[in-house]
C-alpha positions, 0 to 999 in steps of 0.5 A, a space after each residue: 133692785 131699788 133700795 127702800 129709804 128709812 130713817 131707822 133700821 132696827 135689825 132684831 125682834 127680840 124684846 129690845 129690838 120690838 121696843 126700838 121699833 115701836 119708840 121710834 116709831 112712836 117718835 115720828 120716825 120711819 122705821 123697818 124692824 127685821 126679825 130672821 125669827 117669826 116671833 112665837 106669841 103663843 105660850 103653849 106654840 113649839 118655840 115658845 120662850 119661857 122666859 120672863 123679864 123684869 122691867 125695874 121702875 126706871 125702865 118703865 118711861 121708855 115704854 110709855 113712850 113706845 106706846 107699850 106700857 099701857 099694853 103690857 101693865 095689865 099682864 104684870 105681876 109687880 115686884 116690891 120685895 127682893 129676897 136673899 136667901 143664903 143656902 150654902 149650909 150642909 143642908 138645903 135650907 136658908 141659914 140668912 134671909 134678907 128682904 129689901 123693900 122697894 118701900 124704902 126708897 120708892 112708892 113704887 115696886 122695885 118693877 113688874 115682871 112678864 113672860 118673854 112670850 107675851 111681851 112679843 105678842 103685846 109688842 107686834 100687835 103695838 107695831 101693827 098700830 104704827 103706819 111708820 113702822 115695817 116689821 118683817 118677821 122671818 128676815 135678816 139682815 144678811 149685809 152691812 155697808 156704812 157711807 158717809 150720808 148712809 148704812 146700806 143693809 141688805 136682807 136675807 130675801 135680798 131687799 136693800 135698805 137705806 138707813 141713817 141709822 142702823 140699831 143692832 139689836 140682834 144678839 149677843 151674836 149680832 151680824 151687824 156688829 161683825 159687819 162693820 168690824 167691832 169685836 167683842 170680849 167674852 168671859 165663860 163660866 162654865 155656867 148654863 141656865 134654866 129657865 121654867 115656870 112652876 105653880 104652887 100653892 103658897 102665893 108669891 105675895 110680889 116677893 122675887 127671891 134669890 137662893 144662893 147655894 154653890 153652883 149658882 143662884 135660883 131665882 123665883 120671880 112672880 108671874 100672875 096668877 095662872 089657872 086660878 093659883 099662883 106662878 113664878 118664873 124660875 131661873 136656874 144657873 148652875 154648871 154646864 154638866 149639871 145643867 144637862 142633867 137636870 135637864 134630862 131628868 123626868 118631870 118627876 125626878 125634876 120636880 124633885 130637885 127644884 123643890 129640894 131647890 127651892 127650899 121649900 119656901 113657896 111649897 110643892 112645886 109643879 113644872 108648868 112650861 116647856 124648859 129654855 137653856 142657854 149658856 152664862 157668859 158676860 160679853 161687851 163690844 169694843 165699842 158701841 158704834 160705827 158709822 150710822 151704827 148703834 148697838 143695843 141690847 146683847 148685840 153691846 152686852 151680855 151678862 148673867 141673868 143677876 138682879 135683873 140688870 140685862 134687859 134694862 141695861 137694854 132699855 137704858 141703850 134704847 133710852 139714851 139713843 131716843 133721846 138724842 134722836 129727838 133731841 136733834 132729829 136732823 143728826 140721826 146717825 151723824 158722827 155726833 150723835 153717835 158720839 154723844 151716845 158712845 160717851 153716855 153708855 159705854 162705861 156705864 155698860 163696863 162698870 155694870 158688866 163688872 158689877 155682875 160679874 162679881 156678884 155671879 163669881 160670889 154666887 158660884 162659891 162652893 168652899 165652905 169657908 167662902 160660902 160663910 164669907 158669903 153669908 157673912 158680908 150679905 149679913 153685914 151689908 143688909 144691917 146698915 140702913 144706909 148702904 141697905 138703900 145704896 144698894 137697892 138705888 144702886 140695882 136700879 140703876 138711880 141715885 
């Protein structure tokens, strides 16, 4: 069989893999996307994720220039205020609320918030926009061979590509990351998450809040406004045991405990989605390339979902390798290149990593006497002005 040339492969459909294939395409470049999974872009389709992700400011350049942002702004809900709430009392109710505004330091939200499901609608009908662009829905990457002029791929319906460049993108699990030998290390917590959307009747006013108790944190970060009231997302972490249960309680019942929860603070809520599990860990590859191979995204990193570092983690790796792809075309996927990309993002992506491994260590605090510690150092930290800013720059992912 004839191989298929391209410049770049981008192995994954996943939020940052649709973004690689539309900012490279968006480039000039020739690109094909595969996807082993049919993206589900119907809320209400069996599959569907209900999840959400939180694009920070910083992000949002790399999706203008994947042609994306002026698809997605009109669905997003924007974030200018992240609320801490301190639970960890003897009864479920805030004891320390903090707020940090995005006013202090920007003109701009902290960032703007979409469901995952959408996000792939929006990104496939982008695709669909670009001639340069092949995004083969229901196809792997099944094989990975590296050469000194090229990385040949072979799909799971038996196609063989040639590609100067080969961008993993394909999960915390990535086949093209084992394929070309890179080992990853895993830290468990013991820990799932639920993620759900909720109604209520008390509106969000583009506050996303925090509520630490022991176990883990509950998130409610805005979503726009759906059937004429508002919504939030939510994500819920705690123990695996527990996780399960809550899971298998009835609609009622579950209710129950999200609003226990949630402390009451956007007032009754409904369960208004189907619920998405998946396992807490954080994971880093050894390295973030090989030969005509660079990983993005959960294929080069894992970590809890904790102030909304993941995915823009993602796009920061999409950013930095667009960069030097356009910066120099003629050296995509050359050594050099590959370098330049390594020594820019891999000890940045370890520094993070240990950052929110921290933060979601300190969430898990169920001693009372460390939950006060908790309470006490968020007090601390949010009283000085100039470390309160740090700290929001410092979420950010800007100086």
């Amino acid at each position: 069989m004839d191989r298929i040339k391209t410049d770049i492969l981008v192995s994954g459909g996943g939020v940052a893999g649709l973004t690689a294939a539309a900012a490279f395409g968006s480039a000039g470049f020739s690109v094909i996307c595969t996807d082993p999974e049919p993206p589900v872009t119907d809320r209400e389709a069996s599959g569907a994720d209900h999840r959400s992700t939180a694009f920070l400011h910083p992000s949002i350049p790399v999706l203008h220039a994947a042609g994306l942002w002026d698809w997605l702004a009109p669905h997003a809900a924007p974030l200018q205020v992240m609320r801490i709430i301190d639970a960890g009392g003897p009864v479920s109710e805030p004891r320390i609320v903090k707020d940090f505004d995005a006013a202090e330091i920007s003109d701009q939200p902290f960032g703007w918030n979409l469901p995952n499901w959408l996000l792939r609608r929006e990104m496939v009908a982008r695709l669909g926009q670009l001639p340069n662009v092949t995004f083969l829905p229901g196809t792997a990457t099944a094989r990975v061979i590296t050469r000194e002029a090229e990385a040949l791929a072979t799909l799971s319906d038996g196609k063989r590509i040639s590609a100067r460049l080969i961008v993993a993108a394909d999960g915390r699990n990535s086949t093209v990351r084992q394929e070309v030998g890179i080992d990853v290390t895993t830290t468990r917590y013991g820990q799932k998450a639920l993620a759900f959307a909720v109604a209520h009747p008390i509106p969000h006013n583009n506050v996303s809040t925090e509520i630490h108790r022991s176990g883990g944190p509950f998130t409610l970060v805005p979503l726009p406004d759906r059937n004429g009231g508002p919504a939030s997302a939510v994500v819920w972490m705690d123990t695996g045991p527990e996780v399960a249960r809550l899971a298998a309680l009835p609609v009622d019942a579950f209710e129950a405990a999200i609003n226990e929860r949630s402390c009451g603070i956007l007032g009754p809520l409904r369960l208004d989605s189907a619920l998405t599990i998946w396992p807490i860990i954080t994971q880093v590859a050894e390295r973030l390339t090989a030969p005509h191979v660079a990983l993005i995204a959960e294929a080069a990193h894992v970590m809890p979902p904790i102030g909304a570092q993941g995915l823009n983690m993602s796009l920061a790796d999409l950013s930095a390798l667009l960069d030097l792809a356009v910066a120099r075309p003629v050296d995509l996927g050359s050594p050099e290149m590959l370098a330049a990309y390594e020594r820019k993002r891999h000890l940045e992506v370890k520094a993070r990593l240990a950052g929110v491994d921290l933060l979601n260590r300190t969430s898990m605090l169920g001693e009372p006497f460390l939950r006060d510690l908790r309470a006490g150092a968020l007090n601390a930290l949010y009283s000085l002005g100039p470390v309160r800013k740090t700290l929001m720059k410092a979420g950010l992912g800007v100086r």
